[in-house]
C-alpha positions as CSV (number, residue, x, y, z in Angstrom):
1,X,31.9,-117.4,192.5
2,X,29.1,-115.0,191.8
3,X,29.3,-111.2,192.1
4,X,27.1,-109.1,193.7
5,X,26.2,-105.6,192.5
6,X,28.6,-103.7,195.2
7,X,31.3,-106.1,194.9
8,X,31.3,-105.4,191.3
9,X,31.1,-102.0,191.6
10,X,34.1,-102.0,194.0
11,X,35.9,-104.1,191.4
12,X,35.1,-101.4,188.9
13,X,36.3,-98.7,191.1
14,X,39.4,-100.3,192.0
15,X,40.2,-101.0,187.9
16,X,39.3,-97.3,187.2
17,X,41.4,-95.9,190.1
18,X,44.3,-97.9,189.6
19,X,44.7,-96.7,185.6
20,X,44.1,-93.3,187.0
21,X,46.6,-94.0,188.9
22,X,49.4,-95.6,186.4
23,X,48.5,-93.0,184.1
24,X,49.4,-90.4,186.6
25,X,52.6,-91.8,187.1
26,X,53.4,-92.4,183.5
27,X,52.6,-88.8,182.6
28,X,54.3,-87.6,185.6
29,X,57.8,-87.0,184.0
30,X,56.1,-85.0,180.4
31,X,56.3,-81.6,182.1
32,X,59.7,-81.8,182.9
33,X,60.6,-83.5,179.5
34,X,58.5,-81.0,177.9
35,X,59.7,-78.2,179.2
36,X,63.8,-79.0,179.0
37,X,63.0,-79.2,174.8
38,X,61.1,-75.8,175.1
39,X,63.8,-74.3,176.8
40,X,66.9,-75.3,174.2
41,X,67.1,-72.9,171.4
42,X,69.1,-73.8,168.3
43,X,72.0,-71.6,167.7
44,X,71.4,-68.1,165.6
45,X,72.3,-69.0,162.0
46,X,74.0,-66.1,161.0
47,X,75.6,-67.0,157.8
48,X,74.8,-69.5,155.4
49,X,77.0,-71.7,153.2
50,X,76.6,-73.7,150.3
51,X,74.9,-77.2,151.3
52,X,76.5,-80.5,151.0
53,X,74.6,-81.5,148.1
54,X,74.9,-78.3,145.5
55,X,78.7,-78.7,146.5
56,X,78.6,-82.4,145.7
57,X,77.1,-81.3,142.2
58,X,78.9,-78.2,141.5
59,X,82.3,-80.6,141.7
60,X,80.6,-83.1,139.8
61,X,79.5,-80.6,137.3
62,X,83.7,-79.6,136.8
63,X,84.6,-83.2,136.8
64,X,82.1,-84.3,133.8
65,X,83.1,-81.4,131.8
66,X,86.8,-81.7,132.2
67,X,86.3,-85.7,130.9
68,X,84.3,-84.0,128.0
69,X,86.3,-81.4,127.3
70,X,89.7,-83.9,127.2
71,X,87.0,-86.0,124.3
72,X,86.6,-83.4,122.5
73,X,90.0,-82.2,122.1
74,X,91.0,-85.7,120.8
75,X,87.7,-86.6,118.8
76,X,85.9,-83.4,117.2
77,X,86.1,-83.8,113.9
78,X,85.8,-79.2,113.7
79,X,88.9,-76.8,115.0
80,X,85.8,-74.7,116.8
81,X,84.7,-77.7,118.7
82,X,88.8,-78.7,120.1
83,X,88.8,-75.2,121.1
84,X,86.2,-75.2,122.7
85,X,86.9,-78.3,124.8
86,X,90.3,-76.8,125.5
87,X,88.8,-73.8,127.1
88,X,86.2,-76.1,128.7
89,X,88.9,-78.4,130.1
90,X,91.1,-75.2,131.4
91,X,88.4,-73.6,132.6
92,X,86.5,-76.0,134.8
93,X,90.2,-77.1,135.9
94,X,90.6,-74.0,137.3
95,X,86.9,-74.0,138.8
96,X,86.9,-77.3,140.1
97,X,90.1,-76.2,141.9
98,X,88.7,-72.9,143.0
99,X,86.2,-74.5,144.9
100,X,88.6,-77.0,146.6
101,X,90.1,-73.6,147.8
102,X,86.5,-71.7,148.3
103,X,85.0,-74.0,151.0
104,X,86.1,-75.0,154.3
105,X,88.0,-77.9,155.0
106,X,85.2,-80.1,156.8
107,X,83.1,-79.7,153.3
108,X,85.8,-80.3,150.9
109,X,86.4,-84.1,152.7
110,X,83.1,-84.4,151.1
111,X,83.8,-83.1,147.7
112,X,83.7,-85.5,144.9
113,X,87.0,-86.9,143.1
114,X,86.3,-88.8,140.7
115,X,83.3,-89.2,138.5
116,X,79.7,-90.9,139.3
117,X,78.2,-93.8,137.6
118,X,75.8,-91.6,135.4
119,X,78.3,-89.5,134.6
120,X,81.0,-92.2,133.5
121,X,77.7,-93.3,131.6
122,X,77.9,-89.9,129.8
123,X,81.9,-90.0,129.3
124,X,81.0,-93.9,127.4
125,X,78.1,-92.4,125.6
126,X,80.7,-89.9,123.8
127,X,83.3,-92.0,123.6
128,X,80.7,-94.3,121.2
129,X,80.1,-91.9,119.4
130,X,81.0,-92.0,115.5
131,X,83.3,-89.5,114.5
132,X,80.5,-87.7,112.5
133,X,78.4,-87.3,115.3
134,X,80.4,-86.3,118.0
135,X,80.8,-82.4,117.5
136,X,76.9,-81.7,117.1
137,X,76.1,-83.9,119.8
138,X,79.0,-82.4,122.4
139,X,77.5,-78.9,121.5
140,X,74.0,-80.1,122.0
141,X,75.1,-81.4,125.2
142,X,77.1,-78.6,126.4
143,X,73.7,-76.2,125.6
144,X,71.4,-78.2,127.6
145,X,73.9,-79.1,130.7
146,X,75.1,-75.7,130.9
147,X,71.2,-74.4,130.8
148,X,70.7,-76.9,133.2
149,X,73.6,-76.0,135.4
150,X,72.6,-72.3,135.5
151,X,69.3,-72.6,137.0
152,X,70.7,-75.0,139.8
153,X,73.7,-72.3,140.4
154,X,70.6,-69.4,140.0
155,X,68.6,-71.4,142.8
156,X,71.8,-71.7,145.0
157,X,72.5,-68.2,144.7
158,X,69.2,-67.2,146.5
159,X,70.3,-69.4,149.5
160,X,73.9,-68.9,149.7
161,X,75.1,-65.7,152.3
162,X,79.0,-67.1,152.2
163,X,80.7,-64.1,150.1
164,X,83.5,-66.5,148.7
165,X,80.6,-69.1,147.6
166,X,78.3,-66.8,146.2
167,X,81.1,-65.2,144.2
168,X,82.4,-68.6,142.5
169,X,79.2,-69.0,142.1
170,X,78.7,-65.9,140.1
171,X,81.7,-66.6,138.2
172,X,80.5,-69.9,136.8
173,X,77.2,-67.9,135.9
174,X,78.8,-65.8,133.9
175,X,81.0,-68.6,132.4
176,X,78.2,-70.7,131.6
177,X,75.9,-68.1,129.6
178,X,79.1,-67.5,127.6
179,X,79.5,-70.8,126.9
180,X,75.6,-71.6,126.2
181,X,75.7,-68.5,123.7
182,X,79.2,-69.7,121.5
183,X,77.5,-73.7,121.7
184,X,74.5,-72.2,120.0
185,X,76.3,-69.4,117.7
186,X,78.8,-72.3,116.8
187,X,75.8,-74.6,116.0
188,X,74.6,-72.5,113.1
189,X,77.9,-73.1,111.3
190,X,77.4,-76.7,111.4
């Protein structure tokens, strides 16, 4: 079968008009697609809460420091360090239960009740320790988590528009440059 130049040319044409075609009718639906997204706004967010994950880490946070704090009373080998781990272990008791009670019901389901696999890690690495070792290392530890902490509560804090949240979150501030400034005045006495 051979082709001559007009039948080939009507070929051509009748390709190019049938994509024209099928494209038409495939973009045919985009306006009205297009325009039902444009058309949806998102609701006014008016006051902003504490996200899922700071949450997840401030309860985490409590719950490592309450299995330290329990160590230390048992193992430090100094009266200053038990004391401080029973203030550590009543106060981030009292934190970890405050913030049960700060945030709403749908975000505490999500809250954290028992400890992760790093921080059980951390809990093992402790509990290894020798005797000897165990007060300079749980007030070396408690100066760089709590330093740590801070800035991650200091970041939140910018965010944060909830009045309860932002004050526990205060609180804690304050309780953890108090603690940060005993860990290192203790240290000296070593």
């Amino acid at each position: 079968m051979k082709f001559t130049r007009p039948m080939l040319i009507d070929k051509l044409l009748t390709l190019a008009f049938g994509s024209i075609f099928l494209l038409l009718l495939a973009c045919s639906d985009a306006p009205e697609t297009l325009n039902q997204h444009t058309t949806e706004t998102p609701p006014p967010v008016t006051n902003l809460s504490a996200s899922t994950a700071f949450l997840d880490y401030a309860a985490s946070t409590n719950l490592l420091q309450i299995e330290l704090a329990r160590l230390a009373i048992e193992r430090a080998q100094s009266e200053e360090v038990k004391v401080m781990g029973e203030h550590a272990l009543k106060y981030h008791t009292h934190a970890l239960n405050k913030l049960r009670a700060t945030v709403g019901e749908a975000q505490r389901a999500h809250l954290p009740d028992s400890l992760g696999t790093a921080d059980q890690g951390i809990v093992r690495e402790f509990t290894s320790l020798p005797a000897a070792e165990f007060d300079s290392r749980y007030r070396d530890y408690i100066i760089s988590s709590h330093s740590s902490q801070l800035e991650r509560f200091q970041e939140e804090l910018l965010k944060v528009e909830e009045k309860k949240t932002r004050k526990w979150i205060m609180e804690v501030e304050e309780h953890l440059r108090e603690r940060i400034q005993l860990a290192k005045s203790d240290t000296i006495a070593l």
